[in-house]
C-alpha positions as semicolon CSV with decimal commas, in nm:
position;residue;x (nm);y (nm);z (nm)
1;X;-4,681;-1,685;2,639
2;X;-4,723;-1,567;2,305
3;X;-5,069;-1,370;2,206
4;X;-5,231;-1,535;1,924
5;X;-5,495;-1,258;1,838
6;X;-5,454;-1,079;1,523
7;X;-5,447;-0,668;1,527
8;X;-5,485;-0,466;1,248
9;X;-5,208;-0,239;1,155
10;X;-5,147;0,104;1,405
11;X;-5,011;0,375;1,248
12;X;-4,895;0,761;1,431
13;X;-4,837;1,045;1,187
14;X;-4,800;1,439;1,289
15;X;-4,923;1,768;1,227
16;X;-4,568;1,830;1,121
17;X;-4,182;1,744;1,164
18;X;-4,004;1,654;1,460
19;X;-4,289;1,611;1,681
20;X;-4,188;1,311;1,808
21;X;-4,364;1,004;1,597
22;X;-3,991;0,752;1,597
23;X;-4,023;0,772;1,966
24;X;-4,367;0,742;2,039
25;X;-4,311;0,427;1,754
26;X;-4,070;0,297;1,971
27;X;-4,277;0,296;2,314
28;X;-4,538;0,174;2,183
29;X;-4,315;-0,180;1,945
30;X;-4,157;-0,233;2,363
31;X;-4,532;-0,195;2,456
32;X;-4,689;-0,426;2,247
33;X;-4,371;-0,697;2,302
34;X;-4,442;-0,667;2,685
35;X;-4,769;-0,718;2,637
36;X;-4,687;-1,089;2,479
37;X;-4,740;-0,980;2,076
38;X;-4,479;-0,994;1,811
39;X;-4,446;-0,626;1,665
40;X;-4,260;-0,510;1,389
41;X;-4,188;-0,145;1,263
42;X;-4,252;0,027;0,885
43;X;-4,186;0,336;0,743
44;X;-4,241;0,344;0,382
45;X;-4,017;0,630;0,288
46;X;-3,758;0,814;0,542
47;X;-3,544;1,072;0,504
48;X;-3,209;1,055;0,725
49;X;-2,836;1,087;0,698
50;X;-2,858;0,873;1,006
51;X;-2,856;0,554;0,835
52;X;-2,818;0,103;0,959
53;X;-2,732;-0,198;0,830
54;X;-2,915;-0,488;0,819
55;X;-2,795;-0,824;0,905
56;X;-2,761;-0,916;0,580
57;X;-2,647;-0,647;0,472
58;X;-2,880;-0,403;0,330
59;X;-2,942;-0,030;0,466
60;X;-3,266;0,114;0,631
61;X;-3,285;0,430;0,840
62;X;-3,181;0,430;1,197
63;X;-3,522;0,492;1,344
64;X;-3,636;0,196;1,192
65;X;-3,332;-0,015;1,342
66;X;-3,420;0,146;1,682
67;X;-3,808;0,018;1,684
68;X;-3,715;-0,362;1,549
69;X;-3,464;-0,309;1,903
70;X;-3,751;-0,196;2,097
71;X;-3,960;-0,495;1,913
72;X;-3,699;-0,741;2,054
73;X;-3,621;-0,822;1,686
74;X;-3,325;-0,773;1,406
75;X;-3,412;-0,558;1,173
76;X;-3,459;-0,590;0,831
77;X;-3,495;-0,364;0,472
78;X;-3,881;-0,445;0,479
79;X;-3,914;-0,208;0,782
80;X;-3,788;0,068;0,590
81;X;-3,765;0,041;0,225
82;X;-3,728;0,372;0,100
83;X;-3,432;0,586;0,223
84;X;-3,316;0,919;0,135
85;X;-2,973;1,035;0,244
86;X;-2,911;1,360;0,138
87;X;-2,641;1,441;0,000
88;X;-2,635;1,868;-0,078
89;X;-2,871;2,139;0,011
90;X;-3,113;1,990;-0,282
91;X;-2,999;1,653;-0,384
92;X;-3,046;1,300;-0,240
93;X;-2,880;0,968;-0,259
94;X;-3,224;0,714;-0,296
95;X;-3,175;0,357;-0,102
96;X;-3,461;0,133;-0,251
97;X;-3,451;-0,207;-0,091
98;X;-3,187;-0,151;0,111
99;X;-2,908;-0,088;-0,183
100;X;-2,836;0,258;-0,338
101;X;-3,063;0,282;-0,635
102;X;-3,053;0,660;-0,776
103;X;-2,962;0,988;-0,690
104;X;-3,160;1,259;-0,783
105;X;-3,227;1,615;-0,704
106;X;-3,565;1,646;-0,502
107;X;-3,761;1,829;-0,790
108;X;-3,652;1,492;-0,980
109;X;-3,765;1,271;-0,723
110;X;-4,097;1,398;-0,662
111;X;-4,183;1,484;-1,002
112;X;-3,991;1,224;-1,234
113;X;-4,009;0,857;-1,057
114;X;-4,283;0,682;-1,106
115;X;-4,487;0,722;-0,771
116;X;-4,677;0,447;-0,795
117;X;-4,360;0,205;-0,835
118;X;-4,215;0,332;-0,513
119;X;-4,579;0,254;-0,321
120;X;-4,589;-0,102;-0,466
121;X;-4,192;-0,176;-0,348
122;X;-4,310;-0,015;-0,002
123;X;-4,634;-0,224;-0,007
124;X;-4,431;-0,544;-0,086
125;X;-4,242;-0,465;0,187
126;X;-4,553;-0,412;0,450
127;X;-4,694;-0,791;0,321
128;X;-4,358;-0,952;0,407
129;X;-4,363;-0,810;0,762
130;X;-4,759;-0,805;0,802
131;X;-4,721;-1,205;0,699
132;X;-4,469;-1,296;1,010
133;X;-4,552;-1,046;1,284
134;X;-4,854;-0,876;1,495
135;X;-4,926;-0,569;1,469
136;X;-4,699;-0,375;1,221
137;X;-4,607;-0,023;1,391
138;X;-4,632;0,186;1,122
139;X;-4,445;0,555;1,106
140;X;-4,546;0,817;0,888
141;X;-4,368;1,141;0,766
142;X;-4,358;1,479;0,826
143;X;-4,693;1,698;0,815
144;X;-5,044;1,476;0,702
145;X;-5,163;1,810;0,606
146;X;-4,936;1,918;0,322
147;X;-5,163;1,930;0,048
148;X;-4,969;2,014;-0,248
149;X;-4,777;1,692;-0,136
150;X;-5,035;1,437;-0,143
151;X;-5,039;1,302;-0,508
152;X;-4,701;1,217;-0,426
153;X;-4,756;1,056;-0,096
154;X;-4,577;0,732;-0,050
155;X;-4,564;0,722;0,315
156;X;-4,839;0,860;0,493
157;X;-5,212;0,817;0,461
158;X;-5,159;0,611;0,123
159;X;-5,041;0,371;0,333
160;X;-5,288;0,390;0,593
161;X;-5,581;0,371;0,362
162;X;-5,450;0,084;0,162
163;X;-5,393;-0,134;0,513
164;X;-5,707;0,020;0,687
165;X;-5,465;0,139;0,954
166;X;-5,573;0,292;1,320
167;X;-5,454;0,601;1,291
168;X;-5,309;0,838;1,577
169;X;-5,205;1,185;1,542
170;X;-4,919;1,335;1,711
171;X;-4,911;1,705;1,779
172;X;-4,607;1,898;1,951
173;X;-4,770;2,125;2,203
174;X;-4,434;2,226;2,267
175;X;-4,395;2,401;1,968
176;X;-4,691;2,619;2,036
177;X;-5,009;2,608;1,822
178;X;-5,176;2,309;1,903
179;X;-5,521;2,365;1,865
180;X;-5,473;2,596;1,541
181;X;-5,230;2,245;1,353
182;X;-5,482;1,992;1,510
183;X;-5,772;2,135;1,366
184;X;-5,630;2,245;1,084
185;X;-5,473;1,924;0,974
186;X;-5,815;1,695;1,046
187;X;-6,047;1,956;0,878
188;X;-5,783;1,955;0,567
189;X;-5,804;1,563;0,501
190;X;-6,085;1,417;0,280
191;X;-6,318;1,205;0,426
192;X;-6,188;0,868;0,410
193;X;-5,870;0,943;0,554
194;X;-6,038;1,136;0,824
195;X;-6,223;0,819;0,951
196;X;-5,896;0,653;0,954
197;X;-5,786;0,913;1,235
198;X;-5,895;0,718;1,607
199;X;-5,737;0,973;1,841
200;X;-5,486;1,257;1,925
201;X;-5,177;1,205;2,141
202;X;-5,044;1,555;2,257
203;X;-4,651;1,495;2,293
204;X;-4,436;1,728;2,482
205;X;-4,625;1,910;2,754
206;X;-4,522;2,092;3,042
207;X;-4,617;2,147;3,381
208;X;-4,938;1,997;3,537
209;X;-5,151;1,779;3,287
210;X;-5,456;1,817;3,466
211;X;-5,457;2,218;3,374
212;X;-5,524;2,088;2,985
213;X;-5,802;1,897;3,049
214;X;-6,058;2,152;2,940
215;X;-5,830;2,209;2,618
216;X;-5,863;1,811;2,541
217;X;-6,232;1,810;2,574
218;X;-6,242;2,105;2,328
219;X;-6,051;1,925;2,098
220;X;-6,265;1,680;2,038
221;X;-6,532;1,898;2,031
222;X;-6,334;2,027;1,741
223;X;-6,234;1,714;1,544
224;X;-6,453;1,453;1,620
225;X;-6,194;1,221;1,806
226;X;-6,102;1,167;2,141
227;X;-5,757;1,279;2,321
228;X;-5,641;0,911;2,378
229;X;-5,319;1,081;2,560
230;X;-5,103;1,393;2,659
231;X;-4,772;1,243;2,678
232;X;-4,541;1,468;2,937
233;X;-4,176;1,627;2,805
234;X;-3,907;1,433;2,919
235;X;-3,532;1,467;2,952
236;X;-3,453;1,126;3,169
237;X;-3,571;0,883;2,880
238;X;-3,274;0,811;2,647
239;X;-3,333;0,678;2,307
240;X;-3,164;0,683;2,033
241;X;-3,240;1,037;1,810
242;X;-3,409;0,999;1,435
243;X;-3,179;1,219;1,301
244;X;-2,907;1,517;1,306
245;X;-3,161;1,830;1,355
246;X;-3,152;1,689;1,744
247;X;-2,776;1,842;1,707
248;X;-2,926;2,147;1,756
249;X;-3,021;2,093;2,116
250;X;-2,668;1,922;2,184
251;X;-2,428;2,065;2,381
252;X;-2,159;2,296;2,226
253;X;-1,927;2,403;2,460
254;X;-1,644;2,258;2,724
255;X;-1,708;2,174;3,065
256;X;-1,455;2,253;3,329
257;X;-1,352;1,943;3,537
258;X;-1,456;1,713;3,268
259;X;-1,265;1,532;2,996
260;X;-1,407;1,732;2,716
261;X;-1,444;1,527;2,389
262;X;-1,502;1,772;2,095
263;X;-1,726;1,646;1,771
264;X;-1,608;1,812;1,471
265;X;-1,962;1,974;1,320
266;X;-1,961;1,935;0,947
267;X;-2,237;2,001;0,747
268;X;-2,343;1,669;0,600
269;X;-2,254;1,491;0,923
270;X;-2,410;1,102;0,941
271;X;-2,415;0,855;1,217
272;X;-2,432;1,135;1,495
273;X;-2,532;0,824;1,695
274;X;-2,162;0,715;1,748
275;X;-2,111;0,935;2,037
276;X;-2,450;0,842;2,267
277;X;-2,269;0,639;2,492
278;X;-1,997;0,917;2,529
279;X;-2,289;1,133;2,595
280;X;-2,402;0,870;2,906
281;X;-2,081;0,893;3,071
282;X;-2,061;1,124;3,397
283;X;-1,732;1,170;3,354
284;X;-1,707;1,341;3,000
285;X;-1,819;1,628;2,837
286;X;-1,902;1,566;2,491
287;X;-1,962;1,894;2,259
288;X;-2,016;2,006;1,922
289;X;-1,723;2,202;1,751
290;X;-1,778;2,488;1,518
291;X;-1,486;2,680;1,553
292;X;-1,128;2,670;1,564
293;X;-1,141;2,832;1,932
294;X;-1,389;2,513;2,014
295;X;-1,145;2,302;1,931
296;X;-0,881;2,490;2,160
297;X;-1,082;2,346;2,460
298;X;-1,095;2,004;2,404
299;X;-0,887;1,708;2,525
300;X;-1,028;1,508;2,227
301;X;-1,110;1,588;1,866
302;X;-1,298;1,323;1,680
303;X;-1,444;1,347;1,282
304;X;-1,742;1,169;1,248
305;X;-1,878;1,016;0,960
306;X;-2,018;1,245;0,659
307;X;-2,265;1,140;0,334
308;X;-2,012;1,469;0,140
309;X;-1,680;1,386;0,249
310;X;-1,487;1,605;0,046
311;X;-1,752;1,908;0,036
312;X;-1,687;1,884;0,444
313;X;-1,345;1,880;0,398
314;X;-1,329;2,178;0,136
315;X;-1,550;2,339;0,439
316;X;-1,316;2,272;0,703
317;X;-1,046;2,454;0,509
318;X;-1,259;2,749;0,430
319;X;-1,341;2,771;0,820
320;X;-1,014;2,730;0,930
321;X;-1,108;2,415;1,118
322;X;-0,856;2,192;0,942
323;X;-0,570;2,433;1,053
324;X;-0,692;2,418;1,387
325;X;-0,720;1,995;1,356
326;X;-0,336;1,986;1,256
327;X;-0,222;2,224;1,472
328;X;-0,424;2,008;1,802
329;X;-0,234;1,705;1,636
330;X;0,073;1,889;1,588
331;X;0,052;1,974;1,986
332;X;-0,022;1,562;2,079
333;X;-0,366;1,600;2,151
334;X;-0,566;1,312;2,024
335;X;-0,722;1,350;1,673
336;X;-0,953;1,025;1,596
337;X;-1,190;0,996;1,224
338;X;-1,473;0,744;1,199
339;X;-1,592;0,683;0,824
340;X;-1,528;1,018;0,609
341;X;-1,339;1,181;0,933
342;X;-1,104;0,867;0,888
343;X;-1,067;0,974;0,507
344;X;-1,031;1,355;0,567
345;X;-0,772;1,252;0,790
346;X;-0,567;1,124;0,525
347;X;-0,314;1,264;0,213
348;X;-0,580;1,284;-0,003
349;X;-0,923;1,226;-0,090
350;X;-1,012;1,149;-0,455
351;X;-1,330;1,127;-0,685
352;X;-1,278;1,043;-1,018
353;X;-1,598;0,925;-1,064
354;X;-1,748;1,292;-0,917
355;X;-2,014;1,056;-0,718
356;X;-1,990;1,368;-0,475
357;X;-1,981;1,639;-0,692
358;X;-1,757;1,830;-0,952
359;X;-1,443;1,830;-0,743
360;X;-1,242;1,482;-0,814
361;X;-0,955;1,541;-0,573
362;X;-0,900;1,752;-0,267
363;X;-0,600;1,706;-0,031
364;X;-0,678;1,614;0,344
365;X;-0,531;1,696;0,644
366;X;-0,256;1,471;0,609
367;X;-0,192;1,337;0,963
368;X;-0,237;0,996;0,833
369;X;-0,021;0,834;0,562
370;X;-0,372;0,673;0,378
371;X;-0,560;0,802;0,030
372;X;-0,871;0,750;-0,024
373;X;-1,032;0,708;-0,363
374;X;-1,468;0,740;-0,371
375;X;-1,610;0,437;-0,575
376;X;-1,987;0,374;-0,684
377;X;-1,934;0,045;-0,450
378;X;-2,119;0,077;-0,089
379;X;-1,987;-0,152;0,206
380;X;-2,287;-0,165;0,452
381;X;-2,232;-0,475;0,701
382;X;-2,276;-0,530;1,089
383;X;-1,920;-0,653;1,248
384;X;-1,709;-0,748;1,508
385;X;-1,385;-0,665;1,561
386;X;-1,006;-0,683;1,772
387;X;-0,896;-0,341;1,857
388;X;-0,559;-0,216;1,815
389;X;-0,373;-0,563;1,863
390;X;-0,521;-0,652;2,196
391;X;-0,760;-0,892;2,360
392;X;-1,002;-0,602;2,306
393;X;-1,296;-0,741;2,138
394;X;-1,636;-0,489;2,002
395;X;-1,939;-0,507;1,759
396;X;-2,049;-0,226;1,491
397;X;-2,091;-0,129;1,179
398;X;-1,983;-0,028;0,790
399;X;-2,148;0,189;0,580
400;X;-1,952;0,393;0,358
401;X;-1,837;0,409;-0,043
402;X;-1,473;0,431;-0,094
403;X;-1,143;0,293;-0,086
404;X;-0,874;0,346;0,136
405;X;-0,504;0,274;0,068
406;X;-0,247;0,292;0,291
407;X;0,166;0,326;0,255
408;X;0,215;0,094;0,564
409;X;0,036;-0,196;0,720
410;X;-0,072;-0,054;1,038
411;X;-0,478;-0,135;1,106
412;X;-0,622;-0,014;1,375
413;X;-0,902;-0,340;1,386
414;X;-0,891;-0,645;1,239
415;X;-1,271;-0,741;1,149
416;X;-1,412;-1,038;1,186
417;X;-1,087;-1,223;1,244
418;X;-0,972;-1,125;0,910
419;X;-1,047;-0,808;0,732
420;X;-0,795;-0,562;0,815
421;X;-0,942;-0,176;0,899
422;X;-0,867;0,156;0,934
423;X;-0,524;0,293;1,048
424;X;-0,336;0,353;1,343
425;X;-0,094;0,591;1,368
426;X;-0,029;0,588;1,750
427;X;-0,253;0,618;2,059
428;X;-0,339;0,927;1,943
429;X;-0,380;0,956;1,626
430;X;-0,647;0,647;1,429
431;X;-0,936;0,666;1,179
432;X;-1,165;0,351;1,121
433;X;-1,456;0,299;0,888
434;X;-1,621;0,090;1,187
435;X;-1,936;0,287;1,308
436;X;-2,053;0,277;1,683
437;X;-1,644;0,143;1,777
438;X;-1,725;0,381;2,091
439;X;-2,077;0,222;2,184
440;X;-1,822;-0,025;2,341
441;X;-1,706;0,045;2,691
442;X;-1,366;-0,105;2,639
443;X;-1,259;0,094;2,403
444;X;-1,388;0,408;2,556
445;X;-1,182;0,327;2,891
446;X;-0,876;0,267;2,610
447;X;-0,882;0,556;2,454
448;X;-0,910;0,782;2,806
449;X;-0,607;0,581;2,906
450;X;-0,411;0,637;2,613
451;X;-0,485;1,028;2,688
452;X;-0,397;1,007;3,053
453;X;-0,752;0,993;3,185
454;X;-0,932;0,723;3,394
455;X;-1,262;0,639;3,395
456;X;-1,453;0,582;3,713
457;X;-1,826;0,504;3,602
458;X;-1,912;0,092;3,442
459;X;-2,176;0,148;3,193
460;X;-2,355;-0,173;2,997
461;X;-2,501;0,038;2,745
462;X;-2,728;-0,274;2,619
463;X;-2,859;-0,318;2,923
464;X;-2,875;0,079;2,976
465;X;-3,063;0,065;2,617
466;X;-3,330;-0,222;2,721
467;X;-3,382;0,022;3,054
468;X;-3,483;0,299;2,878
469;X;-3,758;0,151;2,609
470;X;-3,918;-0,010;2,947
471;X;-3,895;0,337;3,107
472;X;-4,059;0,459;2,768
473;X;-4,327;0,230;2,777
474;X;-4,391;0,269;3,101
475;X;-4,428;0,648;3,049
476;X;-4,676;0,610;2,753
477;X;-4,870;0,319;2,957
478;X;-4,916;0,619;3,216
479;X;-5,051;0,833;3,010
480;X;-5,264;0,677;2,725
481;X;-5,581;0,535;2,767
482;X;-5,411;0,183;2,627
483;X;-5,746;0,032;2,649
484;X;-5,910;0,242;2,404
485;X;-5,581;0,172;2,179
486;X;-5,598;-0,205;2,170
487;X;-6,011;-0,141;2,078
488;X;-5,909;0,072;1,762
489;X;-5,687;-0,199;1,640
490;X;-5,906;-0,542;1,671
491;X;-6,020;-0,658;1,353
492;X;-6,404;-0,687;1,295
């Protein structure tokens, strides 16, 4: 049975970065579905290499994809309809409405577009999903409190004064500081934006709860609103990460005793999410490479995707990890590319259009006999797919610019019962542009075959995926006063 009341927008910023707003977003869209509402998520502008495509496709970040799962929903480009996909140290590709619009360097961006164009799009956006579902989950961006920032602001307290949002803030106590960036970041916001603020959620803490009580009551002595909820750290929750800074607390080493997979770490490295369900399975080790002695100590070497394909691959040589790649190859073990790891695998990779940068051609590693050539055209489409001539059968994605030719006819999928992909060489040796070809189990057990290793464990990682947004929402149920929630967001 279907709630027919109508809720006024809820929206969960931070004090800063990476303190866990996509997730609590999540917990609460598989909260609100449970609890018989139709939820959708928004985020007006987000930055991420980690990037999805719609079913239509159309390209929003990952996060965003995540909630609408969570929601019990597809997702679609109104959820997130700014993206920024960096593409060097200072420069992003811009993905307005889903298709690639600009790229600029981020002085341009925040000084040169027009500001208030961006807004409108993103407020477009908000009416289309505010018009067909109940209530809009709304993520913000970084720190609230950046004040040099704020005449720019497209995607944080704009938006939640223009839709009279409930507002939450999220604060990190694992980071340290928590009193010192609450306060702070409530005393620093003008008035009207402060009376959008209904509570604080603590994220992260440690150890017995009870011991901060005293420090939540003096909090809202501080600021005026209550602690709706300290939310406890927690490793035994999977969901899917935001983006690539989580590769920092990956693992990065081999594992005795288990089949170690090895990630080849590039610096502009997108769709990390490829390997989670390697990640699940007890049987595998899957690590990080930064080094040519890394990559001595694994049974597999796979190159993800990357947003610089040939700036990775001019990195690679300088680090003397593409020696080390042909030289595993060389001595049969198995060398797989996804995306731009399928095109660094190749003869060559060209850019004649420098869409990447100055450099228009750069050899690869040659172990497979394709070229690829970078075009200004950008295949971003959800599939399904045969694998490797068999009765095989698995669902992902495309998202990638480029061409790739090669001098045989040898695919390694054939997508949607026609379109032919990727290449295979033998069972140890493929690249295919198809992202999240090992979120199917099938494969997985494939590939350990083809490398002499059997799989014990059965994993349905949908299933496994619905599991863990219940677990979610069950941990946030726990732990925030939920009552006081639903209050801030009825409408007068």
């Amino acid at each position: 049975m279907r709630n027919k009341k109508r809720y006024r927008p809820i929206m969960f910023v931070g004090t800063g970065s990476d303190v866990g707003k996509s997730v609590i977003n999540a917990g609460f869209c598989r909260i609100f579905k449970q609890d018989g509402l139709q939820p959708a998520p928004f985020k007006a502008q987000n930055m991420s290499l980690n990037s999805f495509p719609t079913p239509d496709g159309l390209e929003i970040g990952r996060a965003q994809a995540v909630q609408a799962e969570a929601c019990g929903i597809p997702c679609s480009v109104e959820m997130n309809p700014v993206l920024l996909k960096p593409t060097g140290y200072m420069d992003s590709q811009i993905v307005l409405n889903g298709k690639p619009w600009a790229n600029k360097s981020a002085k341009a961006y925040f000084n040169e577009t027009d500001r208030d164009f961006l807004f409108n799009e993103a407020m477009k956006a908000f009416s289309k999903l505010e018009a067909e579902f109940n209530p809009v989950v709304v993520e913000g961006a970084g720190s609230i409190s950046e004040v040099n920032l704020w005449k720019k602001d497209i995607t944080n307290m704009r938006v939640a004064v223009e839709k009279n949002a409930a507002t939450y803030l999220i604060a990190d106590i694992d980071k340290g500081g928590v009193f010192g960036s609450v306060y702070g970041t409530m005393m620093l916001l003008p008035e009207n934006e402060r009376k959008l603020i209904k509570g604080v959620i603590i994220n992260k803490f440690r150890g017995d709860i009870s011991l901060f009580e005293d420090g939540a009551r003096k909090l809202e002595e501080l600021c005026g609103v209550p602690v709706v909820g300290i939310i406890p750290h927690f490793r035994d929750i999977y969901i899917d990460d935001e983006d690539s800074v989580v590769v920092d607390k990956k693992r990065f080493a081999s594992v005795e005793g288990k089949i170690n997979m090895a990630v080849v770490l590039l610096r502009h490295m997108s769709n990390f999410t490829d390997f989670n369900l390697l990640e699940q399975i007890p049987e595998v080790n899957l690590f990080y490479a930064a080094t040519p002695e890394d990559l001595a100590q694994a049974d597999i070497i796979i190159l993800p995707g990357s947003k610089n394909t040939i700036s990775d691959l001019l990195f690679l040589q300088k680090q003397g990890m593409a020696t080390a790649i042909k030289k595993a190859h060389e001595q049969g073990k198995a060398v797989y590319g996804i995306c731009g790891g399928f095109q660094m695998m190749g003869k060559w990779v060209r850019d004649p259009l420098q869409i990447e940068g100055a450099v228009e051609a750069v050899p690869g590693l040659g172990i497979l006999p394709v070229e690829t050539t970078i075009t200004n055209e950008k295949v971003t489409e959800q599939c399904s797919f045969t694998f490797q001539n068999t009765n095989i059968e698995g669902t992902g994605y495309e998202i990638h610019m480029g061409e790739t030719n090669a001098e045989n006819d040898r695919p390694l999928c054939i997508i949607d019962g026609k379109k032919k992909d990727g290449y295979y060489l033998n069972d140890r040796a493929w690249g295919t542009y198809v992202h999240g070809i090992f979120d199917n189990s099938e494969i997985i057990k494939s590939v350990l075959d083809s490398n002499g290793k059997k799989l014990a464990s059965e994993i349905d990682f949908k299933r496994f995926k619905e599991e863990q947004y219940d677990k979610l929402a069950a941990l946030i149920r726990e732990n925030v006063d939920m009552e006081y929630i639903y209050k801030s967001i009825q409408l007068d």
